[in-house]
C-alpha positions in Angstrom: 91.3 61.7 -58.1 89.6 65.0 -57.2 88.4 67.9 -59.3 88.8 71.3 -58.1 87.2 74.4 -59.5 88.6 77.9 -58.6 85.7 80.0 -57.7 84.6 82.9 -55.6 81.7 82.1 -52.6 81.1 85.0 -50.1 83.4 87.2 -51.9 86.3 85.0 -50.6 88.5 82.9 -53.7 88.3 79.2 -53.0 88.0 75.5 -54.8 84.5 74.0 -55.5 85.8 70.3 -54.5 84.4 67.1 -56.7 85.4 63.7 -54.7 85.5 60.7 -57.0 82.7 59.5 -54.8 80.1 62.3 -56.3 81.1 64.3 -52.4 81.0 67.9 -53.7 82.3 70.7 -51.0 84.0 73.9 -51.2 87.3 75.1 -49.7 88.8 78.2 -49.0 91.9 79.1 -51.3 94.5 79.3 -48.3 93.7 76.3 -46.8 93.1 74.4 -50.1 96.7 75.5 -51.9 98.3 74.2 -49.0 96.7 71.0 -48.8 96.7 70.4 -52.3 99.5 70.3 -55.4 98.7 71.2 -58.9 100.1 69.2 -61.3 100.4 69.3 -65.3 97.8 68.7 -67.9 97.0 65.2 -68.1 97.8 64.6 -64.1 101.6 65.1 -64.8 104.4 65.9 -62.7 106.0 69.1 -63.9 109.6 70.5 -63.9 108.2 73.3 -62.2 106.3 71.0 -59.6 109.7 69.5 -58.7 111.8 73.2 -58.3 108.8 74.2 -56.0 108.4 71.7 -54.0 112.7 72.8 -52.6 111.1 75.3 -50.2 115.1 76.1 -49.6 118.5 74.3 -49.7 121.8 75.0 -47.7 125.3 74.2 -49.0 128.2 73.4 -46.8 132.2 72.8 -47.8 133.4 69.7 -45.5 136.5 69.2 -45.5 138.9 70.8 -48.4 137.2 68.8 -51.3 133.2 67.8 -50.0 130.1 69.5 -50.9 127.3 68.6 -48.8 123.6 70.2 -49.4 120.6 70.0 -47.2 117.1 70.5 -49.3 114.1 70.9 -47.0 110.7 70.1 -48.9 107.4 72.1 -49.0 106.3 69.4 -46.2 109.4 70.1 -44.3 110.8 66.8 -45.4 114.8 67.3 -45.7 117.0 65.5 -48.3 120.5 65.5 -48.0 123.1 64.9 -50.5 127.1 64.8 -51.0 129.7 65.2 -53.5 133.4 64.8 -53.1 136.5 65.0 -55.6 139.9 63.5 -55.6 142.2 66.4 -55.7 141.5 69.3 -53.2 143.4 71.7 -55.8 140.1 70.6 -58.2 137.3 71.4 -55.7 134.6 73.6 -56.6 131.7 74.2 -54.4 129.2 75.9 -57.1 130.1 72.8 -59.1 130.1 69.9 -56.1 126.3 71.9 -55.1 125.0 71.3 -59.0 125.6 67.8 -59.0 124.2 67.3 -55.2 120.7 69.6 -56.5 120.3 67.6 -59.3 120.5 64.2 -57.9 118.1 65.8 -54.7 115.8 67.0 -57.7 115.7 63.3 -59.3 114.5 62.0 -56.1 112.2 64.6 -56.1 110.6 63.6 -59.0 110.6 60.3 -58.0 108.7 61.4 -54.4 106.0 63.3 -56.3 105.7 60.8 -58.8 105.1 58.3 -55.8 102.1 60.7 -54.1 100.9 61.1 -57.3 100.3 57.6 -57.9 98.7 57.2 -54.9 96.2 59.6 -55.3 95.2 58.6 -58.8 95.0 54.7 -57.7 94.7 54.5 -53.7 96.7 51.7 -52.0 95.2 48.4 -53.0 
């Protein structure tokens, strides 16, 4: 696992870079926020990790009774998810689009949780 220190070098705002290897470096702020996620104290995913990792989701009514929503991720990744009911006369599209986010969020979580791993322990 890296340590990262927000600092200023050359007037510019950047991360002072420790590698668990002793490797120290610097990197610019841009390009280190976009190659890098910050996670909770104690190396946690976050609810708020999750929520901003959905760069932006579109919903779409199939059909008289089917939600379907398309996430796409911060890495451009897209999830998508459905939800259906019986009766067309019940359909409700905030409602079918709540229960699609919230599974696409669990996986989330599980997806971060997974890279998160992976950079605290490597692949063995």
């Amino acid at each position: 696992m890296i340590e990262a220190e927000r600092q200023m070098k050359n007037n510019e705002a950047g991360y002072k870079v420790v590698y668990p290897d002793g490797y120290v470096s610097w990197s610019p702020k841009e390009v280190f926020e976009k190659a890098y996620m910050q996670v909770g104290s104690n190396n946690t995913i976050t609810q708020t990790n999750v929520d901003r990792f959905i760069k932006e989701t579109e919903i779409l009514t199939l059909g008289d009774k089917t939600t379907v929503v398309k996430a796409t991720l911060a890495n451009d990744f897209v999830i998508v998810e459905s939800s259906s009911c019986v009766d067309p006369a019940n359909y409700d599209e905030a409602l079918g689009a709540d229960i699609c986010l919230g599974r696409i969020k669990s996986l989330v979580w599980n997806l971060l949780g997974f890279l998160l791993q992976t950079a605290k322990c490597g692949i063995k």
